[in-house]
PAPATI-587844 format. One record per atom (N, C-alpha, C, O): residue in one letter; x, y, z. Coordinates in steps of 0.02 Angstrom, whole numbers, plus 32768, in hexadecimal, padded with zeros to 4 digits. Layout:
BEGIN
AXYZ...
! end
This chain:
BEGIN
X7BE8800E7DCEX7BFC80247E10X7C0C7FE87E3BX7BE37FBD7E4BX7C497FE87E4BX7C597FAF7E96X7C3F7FCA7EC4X7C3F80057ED7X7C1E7F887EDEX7C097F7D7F41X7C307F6B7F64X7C397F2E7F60X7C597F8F7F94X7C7E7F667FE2X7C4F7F597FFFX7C1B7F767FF2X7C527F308029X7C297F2F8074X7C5B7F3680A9X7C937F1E80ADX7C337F6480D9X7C6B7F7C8118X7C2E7F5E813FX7BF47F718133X7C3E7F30816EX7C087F0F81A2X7BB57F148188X7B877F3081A6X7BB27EFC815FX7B667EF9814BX7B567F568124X7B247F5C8101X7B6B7F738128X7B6C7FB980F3X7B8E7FC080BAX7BC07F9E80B3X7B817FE18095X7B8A7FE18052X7BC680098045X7BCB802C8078X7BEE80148023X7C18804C8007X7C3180537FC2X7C68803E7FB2X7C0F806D7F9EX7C2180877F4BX7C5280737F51X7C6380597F86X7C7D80787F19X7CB380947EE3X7CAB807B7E8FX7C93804C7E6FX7CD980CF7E7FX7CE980AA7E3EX7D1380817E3AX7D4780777E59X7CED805A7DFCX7D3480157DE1X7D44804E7D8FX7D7D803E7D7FX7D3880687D76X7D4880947D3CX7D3080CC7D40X7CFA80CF7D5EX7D4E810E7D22X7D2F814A7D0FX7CDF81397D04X7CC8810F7CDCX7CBA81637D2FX7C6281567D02X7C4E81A77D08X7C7681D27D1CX7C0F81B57CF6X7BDF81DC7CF4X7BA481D17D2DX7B7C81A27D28X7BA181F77D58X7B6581FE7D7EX7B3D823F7D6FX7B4882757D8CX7B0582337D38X7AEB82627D2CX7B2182A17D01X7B3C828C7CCEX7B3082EC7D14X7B5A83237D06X7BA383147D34X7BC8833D7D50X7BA782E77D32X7BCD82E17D70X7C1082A47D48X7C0382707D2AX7C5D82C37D56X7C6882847D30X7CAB82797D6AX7CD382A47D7DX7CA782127D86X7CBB820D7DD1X7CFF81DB7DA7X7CFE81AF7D7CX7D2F81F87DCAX7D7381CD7DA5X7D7381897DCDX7D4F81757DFBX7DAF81657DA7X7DA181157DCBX7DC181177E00X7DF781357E00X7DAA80F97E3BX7DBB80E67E6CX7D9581177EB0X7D9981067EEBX7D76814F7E99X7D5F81597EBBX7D3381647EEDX7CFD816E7ED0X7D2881697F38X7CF281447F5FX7CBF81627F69X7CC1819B7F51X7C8781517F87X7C5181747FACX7C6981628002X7C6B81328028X7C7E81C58005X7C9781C88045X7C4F81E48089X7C4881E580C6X7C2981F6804AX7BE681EA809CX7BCB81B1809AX7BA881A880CCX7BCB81708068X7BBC8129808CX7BF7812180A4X7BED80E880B8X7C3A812E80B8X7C5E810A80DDX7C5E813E812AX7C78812A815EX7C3E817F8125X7C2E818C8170X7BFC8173817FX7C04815981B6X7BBB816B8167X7B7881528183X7B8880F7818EX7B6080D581AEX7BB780DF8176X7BDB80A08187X7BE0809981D1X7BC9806D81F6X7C0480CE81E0X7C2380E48225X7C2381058261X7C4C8115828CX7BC58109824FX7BBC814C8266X7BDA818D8282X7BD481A682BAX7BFA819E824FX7C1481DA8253X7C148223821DX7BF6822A81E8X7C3182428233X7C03828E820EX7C4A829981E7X7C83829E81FEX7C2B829B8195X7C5882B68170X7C748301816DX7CAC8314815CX7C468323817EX7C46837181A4X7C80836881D7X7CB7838281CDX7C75834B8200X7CAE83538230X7CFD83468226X7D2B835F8245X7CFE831781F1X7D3F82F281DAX7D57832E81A6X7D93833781A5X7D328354817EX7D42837B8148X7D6383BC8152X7D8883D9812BX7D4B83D681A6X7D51841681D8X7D96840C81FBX7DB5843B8213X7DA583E181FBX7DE583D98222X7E2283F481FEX7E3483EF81C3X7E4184148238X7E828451820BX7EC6841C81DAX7EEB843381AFX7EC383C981F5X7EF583A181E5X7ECE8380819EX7EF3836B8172X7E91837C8198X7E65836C817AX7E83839A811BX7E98837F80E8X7E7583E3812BX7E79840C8102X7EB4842080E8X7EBE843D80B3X7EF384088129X7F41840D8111X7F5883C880E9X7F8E83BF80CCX7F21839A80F0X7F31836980CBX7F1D8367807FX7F40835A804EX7EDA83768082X7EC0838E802EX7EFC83B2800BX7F1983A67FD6X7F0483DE8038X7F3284228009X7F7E83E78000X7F9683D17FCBX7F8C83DE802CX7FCD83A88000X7FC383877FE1X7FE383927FADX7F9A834D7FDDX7F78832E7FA5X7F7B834C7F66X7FA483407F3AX7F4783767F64X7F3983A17F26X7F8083BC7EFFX7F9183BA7EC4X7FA783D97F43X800283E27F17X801583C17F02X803483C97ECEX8010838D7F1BX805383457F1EX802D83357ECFX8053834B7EA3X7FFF831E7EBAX7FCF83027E7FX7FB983337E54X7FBA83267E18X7FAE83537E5FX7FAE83A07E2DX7F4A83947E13X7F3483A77DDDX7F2B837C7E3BX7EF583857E34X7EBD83C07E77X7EA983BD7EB1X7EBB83E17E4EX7E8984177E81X7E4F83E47EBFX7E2F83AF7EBBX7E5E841D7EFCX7E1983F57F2DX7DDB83E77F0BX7DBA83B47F14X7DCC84177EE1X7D7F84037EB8X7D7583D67EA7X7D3B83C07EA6X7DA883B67E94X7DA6837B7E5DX7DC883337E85X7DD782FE7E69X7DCF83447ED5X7DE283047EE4X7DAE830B7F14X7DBD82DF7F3CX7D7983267F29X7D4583287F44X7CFE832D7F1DX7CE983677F1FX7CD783067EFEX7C9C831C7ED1X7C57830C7F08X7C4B82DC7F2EX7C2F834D7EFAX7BEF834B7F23X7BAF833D7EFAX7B9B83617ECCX7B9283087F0DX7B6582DF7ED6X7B2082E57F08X7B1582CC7F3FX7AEB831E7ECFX7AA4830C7EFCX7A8382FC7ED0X7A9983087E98X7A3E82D87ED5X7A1982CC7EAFX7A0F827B7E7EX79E6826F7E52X7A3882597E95X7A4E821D7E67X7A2681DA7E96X7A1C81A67E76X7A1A81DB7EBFX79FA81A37EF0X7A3481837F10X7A4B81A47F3DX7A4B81577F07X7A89812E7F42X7ACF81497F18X7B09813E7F2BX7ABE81667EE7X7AFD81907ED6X7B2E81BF7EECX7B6A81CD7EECX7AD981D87F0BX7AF782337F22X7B24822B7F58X7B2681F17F6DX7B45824F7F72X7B78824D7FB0X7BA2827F7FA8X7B9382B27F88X7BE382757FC8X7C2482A37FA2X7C4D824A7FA1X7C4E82187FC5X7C5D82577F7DX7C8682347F4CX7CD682407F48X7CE382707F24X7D0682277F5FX7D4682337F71X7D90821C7F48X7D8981E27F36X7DBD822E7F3BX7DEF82247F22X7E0E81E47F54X7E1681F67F8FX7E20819D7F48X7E2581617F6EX7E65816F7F9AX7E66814D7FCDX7EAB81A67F8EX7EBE81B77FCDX7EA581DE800AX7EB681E18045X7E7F81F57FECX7E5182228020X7E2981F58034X7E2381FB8071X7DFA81B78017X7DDF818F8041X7DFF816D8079X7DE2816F80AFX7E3B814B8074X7E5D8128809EX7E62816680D4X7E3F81578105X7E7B819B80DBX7E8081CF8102X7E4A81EF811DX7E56821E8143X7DF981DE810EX7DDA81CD8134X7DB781A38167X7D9E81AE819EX7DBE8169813CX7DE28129816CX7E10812081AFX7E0480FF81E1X7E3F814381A1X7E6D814C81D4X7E5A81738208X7E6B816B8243X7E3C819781F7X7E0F81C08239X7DCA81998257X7DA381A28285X7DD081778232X7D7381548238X7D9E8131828CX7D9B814682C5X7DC080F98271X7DDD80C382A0X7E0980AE827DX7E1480BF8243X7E2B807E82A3X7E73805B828AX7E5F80258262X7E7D8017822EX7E1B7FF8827BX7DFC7FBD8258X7DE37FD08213X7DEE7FAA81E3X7DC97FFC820DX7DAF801F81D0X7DDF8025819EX7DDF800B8166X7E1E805C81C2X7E4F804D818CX7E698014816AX7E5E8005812FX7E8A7FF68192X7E8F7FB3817EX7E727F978147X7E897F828112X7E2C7F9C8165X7DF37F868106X7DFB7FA780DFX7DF77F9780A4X7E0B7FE480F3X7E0A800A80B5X7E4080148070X7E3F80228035X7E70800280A5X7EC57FF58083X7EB37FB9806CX7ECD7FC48035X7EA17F8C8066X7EA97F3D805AX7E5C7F38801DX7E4E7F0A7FF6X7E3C7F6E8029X7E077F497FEEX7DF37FA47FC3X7DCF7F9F7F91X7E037FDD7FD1X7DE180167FAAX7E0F80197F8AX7DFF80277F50X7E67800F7F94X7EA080187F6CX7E997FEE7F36X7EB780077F06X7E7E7FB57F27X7E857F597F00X7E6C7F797ECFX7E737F597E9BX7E437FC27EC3X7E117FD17E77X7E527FF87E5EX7E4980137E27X7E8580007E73X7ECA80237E48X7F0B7FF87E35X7F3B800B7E14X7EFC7FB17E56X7F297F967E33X7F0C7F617DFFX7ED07F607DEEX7F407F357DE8X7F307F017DB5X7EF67EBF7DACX7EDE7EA97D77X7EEC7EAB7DF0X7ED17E817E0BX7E7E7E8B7E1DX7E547E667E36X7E7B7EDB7E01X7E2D7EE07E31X7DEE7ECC7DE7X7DB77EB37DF3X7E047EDA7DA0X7DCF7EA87D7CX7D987E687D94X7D5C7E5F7D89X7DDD7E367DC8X7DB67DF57DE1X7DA27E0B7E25X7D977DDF7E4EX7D9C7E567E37X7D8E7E5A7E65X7D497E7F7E6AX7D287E837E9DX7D397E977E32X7CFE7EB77E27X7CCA7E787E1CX7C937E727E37X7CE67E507DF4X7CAC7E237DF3X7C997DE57E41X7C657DC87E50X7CCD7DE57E5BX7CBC7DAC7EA6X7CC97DC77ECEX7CC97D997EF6X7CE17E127F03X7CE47E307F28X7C9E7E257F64X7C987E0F7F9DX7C7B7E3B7F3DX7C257E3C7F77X7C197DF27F6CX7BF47DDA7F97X7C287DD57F4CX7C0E7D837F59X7C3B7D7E7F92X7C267D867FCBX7C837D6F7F83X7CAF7D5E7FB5X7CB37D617FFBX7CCE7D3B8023X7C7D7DB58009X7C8F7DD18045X7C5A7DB58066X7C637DA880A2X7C0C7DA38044X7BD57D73805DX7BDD7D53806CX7BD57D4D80A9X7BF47D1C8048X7C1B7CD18074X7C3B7CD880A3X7C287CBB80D6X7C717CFD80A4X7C997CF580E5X7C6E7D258132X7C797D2F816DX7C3C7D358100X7C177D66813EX7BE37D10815EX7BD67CF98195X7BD67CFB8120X7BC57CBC814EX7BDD7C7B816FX7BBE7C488181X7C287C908173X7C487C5E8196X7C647C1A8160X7C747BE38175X7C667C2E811EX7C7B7C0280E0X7CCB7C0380EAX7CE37C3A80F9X7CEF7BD480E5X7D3E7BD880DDX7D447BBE8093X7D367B87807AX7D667C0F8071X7D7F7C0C8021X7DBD7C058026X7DE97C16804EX7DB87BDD7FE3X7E037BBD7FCAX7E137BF17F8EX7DDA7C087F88X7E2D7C097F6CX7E4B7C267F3BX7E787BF27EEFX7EA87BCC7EF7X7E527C057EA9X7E707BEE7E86X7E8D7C217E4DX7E647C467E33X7ED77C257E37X7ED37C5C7E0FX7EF17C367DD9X7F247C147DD1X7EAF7C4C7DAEX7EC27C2D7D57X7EFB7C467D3AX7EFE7C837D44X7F3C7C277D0EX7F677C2F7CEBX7F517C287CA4X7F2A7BFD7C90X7F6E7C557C80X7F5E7C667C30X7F2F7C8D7C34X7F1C7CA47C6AX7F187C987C06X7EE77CCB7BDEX7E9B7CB67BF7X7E6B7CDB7C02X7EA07C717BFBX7E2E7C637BEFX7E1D7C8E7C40X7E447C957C6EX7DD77CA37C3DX7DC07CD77C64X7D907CB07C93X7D627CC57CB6X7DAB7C6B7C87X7D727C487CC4X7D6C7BFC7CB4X7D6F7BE17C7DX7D617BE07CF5X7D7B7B837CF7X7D6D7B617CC6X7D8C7B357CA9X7D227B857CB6X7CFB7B517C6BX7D3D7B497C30X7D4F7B137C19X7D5A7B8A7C1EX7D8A7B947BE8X7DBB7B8E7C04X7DE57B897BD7X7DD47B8C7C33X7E1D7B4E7C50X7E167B207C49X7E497B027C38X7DC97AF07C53X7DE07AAF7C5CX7DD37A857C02X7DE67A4E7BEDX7DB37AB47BE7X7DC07AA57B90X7E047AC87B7FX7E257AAD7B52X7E147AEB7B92X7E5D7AFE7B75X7E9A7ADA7B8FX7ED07AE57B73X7E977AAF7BC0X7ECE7AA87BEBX7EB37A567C05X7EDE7A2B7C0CX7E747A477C0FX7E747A057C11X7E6179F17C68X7E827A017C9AX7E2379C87C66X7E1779BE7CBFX7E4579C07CE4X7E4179E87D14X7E8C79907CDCX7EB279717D08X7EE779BA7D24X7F0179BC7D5CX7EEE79EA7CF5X7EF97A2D7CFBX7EC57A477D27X7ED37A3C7D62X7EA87A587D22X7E787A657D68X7E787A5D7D97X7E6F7A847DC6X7E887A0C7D97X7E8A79F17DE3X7EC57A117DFAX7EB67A417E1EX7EEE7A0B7DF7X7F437A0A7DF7X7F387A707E19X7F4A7A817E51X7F1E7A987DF0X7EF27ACD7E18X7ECE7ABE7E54X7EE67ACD7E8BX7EA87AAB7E50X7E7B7A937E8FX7E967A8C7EC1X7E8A7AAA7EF6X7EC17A627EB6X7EF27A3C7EF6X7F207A607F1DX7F377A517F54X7F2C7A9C7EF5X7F4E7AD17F04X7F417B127F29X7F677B327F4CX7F067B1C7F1BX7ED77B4C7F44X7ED27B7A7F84X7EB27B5B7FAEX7EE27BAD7F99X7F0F7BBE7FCDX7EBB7BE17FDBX7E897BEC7FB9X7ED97BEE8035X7E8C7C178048X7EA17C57803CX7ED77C71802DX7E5E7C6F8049X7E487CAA803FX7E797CE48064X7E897D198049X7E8A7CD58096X7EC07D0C80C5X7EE67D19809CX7EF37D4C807CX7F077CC3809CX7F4C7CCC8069X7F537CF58032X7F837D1C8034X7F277CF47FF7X7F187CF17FB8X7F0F7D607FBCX7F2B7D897F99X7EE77D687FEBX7EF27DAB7FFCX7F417DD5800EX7F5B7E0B8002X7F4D7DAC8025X7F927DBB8050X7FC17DAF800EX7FF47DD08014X7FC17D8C7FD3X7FEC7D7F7FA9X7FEB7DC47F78X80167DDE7F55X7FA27DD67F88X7F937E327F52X7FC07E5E7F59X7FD97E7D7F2BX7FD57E677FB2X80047EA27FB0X80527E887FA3X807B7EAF7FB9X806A7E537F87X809C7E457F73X80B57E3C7F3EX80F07E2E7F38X80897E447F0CX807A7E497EBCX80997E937EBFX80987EB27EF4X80B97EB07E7FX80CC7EDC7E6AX80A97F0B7E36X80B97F037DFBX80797F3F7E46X806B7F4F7E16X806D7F7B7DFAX803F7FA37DF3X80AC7F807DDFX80C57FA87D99X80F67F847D99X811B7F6B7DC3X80EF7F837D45X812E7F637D2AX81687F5C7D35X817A7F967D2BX81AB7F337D4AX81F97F467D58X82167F6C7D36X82177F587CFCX82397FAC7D41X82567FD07D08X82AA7F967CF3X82C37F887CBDX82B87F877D26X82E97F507D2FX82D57EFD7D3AX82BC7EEB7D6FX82E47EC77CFEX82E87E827D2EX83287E5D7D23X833E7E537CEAX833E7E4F7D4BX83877E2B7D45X837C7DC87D44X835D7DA97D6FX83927DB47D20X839F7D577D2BX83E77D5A7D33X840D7D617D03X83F07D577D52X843F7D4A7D90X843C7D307DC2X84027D2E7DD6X84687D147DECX84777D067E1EX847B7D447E64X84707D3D7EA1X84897D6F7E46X84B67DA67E73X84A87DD77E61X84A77DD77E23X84907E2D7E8AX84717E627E5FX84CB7E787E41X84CF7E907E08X84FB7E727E5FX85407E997E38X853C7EB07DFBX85457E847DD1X852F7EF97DDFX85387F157DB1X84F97F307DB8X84F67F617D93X84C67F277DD4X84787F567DE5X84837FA17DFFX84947FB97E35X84697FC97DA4X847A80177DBFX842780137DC6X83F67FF27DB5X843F80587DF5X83DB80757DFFX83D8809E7DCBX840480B37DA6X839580A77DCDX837980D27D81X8388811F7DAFX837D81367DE7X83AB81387D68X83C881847D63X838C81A87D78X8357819A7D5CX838E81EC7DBCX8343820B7DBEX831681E47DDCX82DE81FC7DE4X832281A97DEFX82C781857E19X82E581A57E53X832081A67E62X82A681C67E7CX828C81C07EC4X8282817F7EEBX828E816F7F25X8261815B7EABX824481367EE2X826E80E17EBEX827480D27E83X828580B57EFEX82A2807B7EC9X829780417EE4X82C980337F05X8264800B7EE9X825D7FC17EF3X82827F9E7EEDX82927F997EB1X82A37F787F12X82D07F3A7F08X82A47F217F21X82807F307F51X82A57ED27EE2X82AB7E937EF7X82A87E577EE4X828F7E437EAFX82C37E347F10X82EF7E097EF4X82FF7DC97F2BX830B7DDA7F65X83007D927F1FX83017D667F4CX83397D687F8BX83647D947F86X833C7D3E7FC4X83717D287FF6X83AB7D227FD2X83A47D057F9CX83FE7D3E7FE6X84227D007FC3X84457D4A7F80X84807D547F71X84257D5F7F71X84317D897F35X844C7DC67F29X844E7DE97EF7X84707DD17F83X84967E197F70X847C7E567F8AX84937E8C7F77X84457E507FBBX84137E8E7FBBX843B7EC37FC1X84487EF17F9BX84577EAD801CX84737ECC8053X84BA7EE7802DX84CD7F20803BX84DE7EC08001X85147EE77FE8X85227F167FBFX85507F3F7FBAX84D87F047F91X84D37F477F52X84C57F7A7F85X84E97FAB7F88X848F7F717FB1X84817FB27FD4X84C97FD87FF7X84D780137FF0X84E07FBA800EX85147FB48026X853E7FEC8005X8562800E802AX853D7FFD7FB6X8560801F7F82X855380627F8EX857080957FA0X84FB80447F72X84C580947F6AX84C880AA7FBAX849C80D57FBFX84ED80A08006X84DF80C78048X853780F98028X853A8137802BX856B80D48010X859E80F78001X859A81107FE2X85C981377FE4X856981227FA2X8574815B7F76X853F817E7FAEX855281937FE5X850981817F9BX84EA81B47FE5X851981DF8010X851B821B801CX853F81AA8024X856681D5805DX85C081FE8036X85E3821F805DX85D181F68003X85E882127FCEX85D282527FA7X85F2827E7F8AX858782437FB2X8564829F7F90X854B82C47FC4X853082FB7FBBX855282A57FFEX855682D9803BX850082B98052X84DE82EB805CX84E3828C8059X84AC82788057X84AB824D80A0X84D6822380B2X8480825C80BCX846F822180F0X844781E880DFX842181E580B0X845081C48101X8411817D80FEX83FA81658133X8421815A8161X83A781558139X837D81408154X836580FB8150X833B80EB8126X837D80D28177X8374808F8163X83378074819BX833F807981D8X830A805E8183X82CA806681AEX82C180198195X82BF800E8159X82BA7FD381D3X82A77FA481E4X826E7F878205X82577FAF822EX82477F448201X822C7F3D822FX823B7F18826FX820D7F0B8295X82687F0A8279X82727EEC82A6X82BE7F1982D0X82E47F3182A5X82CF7F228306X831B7F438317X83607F1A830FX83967F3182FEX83517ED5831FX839C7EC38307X839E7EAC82BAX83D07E8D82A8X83787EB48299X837C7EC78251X83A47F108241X83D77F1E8222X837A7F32825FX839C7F738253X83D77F71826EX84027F848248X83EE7F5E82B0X843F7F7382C4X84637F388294X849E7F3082A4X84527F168268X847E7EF18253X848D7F1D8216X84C77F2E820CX845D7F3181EDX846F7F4E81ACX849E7FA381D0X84CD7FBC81B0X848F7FB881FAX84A57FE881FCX84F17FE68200X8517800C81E3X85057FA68233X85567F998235X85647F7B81F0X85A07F7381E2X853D7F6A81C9X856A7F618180X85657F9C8160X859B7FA98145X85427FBF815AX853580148138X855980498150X856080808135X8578802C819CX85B0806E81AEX856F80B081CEX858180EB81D5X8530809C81DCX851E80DA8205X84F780B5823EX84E1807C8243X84F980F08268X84EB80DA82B1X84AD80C882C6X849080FE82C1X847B809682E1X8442809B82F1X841980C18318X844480CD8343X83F480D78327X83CD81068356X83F2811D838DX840E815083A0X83E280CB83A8X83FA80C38404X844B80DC83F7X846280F1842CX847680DE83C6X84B080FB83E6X84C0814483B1X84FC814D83A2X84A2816283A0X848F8199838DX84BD81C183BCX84F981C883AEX849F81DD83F8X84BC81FB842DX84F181EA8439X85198218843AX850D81A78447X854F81A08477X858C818C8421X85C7817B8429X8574819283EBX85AD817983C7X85A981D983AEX857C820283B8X85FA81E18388X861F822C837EX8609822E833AX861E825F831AX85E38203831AX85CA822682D6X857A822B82D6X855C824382A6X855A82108310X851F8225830BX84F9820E82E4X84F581D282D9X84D1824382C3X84AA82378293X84B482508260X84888266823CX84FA82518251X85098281821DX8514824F81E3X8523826B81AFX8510820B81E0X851782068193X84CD81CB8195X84CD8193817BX848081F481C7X846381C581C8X845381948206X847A819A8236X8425816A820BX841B81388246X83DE81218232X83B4813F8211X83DA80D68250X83BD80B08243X8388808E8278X839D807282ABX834F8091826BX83048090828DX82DF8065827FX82D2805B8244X82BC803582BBX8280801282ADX8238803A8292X822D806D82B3X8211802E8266X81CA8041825EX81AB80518290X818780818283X81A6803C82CEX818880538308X819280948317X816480B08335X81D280BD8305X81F480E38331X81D681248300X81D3815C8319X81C5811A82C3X81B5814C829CX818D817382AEX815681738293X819C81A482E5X816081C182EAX818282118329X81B782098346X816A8238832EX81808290835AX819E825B839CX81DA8250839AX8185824683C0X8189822683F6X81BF81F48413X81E081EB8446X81B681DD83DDX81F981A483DFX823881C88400X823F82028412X826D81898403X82B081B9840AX82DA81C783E6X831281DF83EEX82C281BB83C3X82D781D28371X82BB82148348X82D1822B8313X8281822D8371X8271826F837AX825382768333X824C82B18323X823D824282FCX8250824182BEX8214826E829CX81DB827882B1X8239828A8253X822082C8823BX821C82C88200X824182EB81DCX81E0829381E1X81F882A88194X821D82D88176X824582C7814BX821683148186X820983408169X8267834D815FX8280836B8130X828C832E8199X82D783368198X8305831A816DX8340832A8167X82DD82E38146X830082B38114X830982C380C1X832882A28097X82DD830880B7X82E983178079X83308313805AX8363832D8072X832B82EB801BX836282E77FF0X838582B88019X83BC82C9802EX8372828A8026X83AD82658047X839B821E8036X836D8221800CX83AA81E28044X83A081B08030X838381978064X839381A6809EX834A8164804FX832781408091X832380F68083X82FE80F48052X833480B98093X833680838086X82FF805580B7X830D804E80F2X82B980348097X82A3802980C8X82AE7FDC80B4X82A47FC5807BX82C77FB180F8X82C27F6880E5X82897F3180F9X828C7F158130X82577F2380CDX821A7EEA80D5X82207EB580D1X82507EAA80ADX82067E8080E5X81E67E5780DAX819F7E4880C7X816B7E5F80E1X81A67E1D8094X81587E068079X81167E2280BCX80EF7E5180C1X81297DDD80ECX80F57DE1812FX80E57E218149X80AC7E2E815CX812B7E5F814EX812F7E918175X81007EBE8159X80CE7EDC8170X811B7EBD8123X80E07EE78101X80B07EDA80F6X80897F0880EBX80997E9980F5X80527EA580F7X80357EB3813EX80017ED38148X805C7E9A8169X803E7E9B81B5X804A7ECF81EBX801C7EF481FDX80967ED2820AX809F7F008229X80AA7F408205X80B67F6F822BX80A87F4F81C7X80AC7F9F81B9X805C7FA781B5X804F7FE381B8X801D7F7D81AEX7FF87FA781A5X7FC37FAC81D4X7F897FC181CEX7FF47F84821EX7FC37FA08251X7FF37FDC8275X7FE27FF682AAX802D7FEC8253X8044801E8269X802680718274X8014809A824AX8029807982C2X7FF380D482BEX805080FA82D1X807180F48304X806481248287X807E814882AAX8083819F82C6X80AE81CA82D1X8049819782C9X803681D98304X8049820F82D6X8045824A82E8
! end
């Protein structure tokens, strides 16, 4: 069983499928009454809420796993027992907890589902001690196969080490480098200069570019907004910054927000929005729910994403 610490309190999870007792808890999932008694707050109350229960039920559609089974109620086990939660549903209690909470929670309950959380099971609660006592960590990440410095520095030789050493990035950084790692495999990798000739995979929903400065982004996209708008499709080009967005939009041929109203095609083949704006309120009035089947292009940056999308609340 992994330990977080949330301000000096504890919080389960699985790092693998285990057995608690009759009870069998898939990986990744949390103990969601240590993360209310974290907070003092009432898991009763968070579970009662009508947005609460419209969220399970999509969940459960969207994943094809029943509420039973993304909620398990554990008595009798000693620091076991709790209810025990499916890790999107943790973060989504999180999000109700506070905004600070989330935050931790996105950045360290998600790390047991990707690639990276092995070295994280073993130095996680050390890590978070030190820096709880005011220690500034450096970060070293071993290359090749050996599973630790002793067998780097016989496999690879002191002066290899150092040459590591010297290199050593802090701890922020080294965090901040996690959500920029890719984890799942490329179904596509290109060694070119230029993406020209990059088809998208036949049938994906969902499609990652990326690819350095310099390499064509803006023009391949450029293709995929004309076929879009060829099968009768709109596009949503969602930025973080606005004159990012009005720039791609005058190369894409659709209109940005702010001239939505005063230009004669509107929003009809589409418009283009900062992240801020995502939300009923905005003036963009915006509606998930209006974009089905249509194409949505969102453009990041490394920094953005780690930073301004995920203190983003959009309502």
């Amino acid at each position: 069983m992994l330990t977080h610490l949330w301000r000096d309190s504890e919080i389960n999870q699985m790092p693998q499928d285990e057995e608690i007792g009759k009870y069998s808890i898939p990986k990744g999932y949390v103990n969601a009454t240590q993360m209310c008694h974290a907070n003092n707050k009432s898991w009763g109350h968070y579970k009662e809420r009508k947005s609460t229960k419209a969220y399970w039920t999509a969940l459960s559609n969207d994943i094809g796993i029943p509420i039973s089974s993304l909620i398990i109620e554990i008595d009798g086990y000693g620091s076991s027992q709790g209810t025990w939660v499916h890790p999107e549903i943790a973060i989504d209690l999180a999000q109700w907890v506070s905004v600070e909470f989330r935050l931790w929670a996105n950045r360290t309950l998600m790390k047991v589902m990707t690639a990276q959380e092995p070295v994280q099971q073993q130095s996680m609660t050390q890590i978070q001690l030190l820096v709880a006592e005011g220690c500034q960590l450096r970060v070293i990440d071993l290359p090749g196969p050996q599973k630790g410095v002793d067998d780097f520095i016989v496999a690879q030789g002191c002066d290899a080490f150092h040459a590591l050493y010297n290199t050593a990035v802090a701890l922020e950084l080294w965090e901040i480098k996690l959500f920029t790692l890719l984890t799942y495999p490329p179904a596509i990798a290109l060694n070119q200069r230029f993406l020209s000739g990059l088809i998208a995979p036949e049938g994906e929903k969902l499609f990652v570019l990326k690819a350095p400065k310099g390499t064509g982004k803006t023009e391949w996209l450029s293709q995929e907004v004309a076929k879009a708008h060829d099968q009768g499709r709109r596009v949503l080009i969602i930025t973080h910054r606005i004159q990012l967005g009005e720039a791609l939009c005058d190369r894409f041929g659709v209109n940005y927000v702010t001239e939505v109203r005063t230009n004669e095609t509107g929003a009809l083949l589409g418009y283009g929005v900062c992240v801020d704006s995502l939300h009923k309120d905005s003036q963009a009035r915006f509606n998930p729910n209006d974009w089905s089947n249509d194409v949505i292009i969102i453009n990041v940056t490394k920094n953005s994403c780690y930073e301004d999308w995920l203190r983003m609340d959009t309502r």
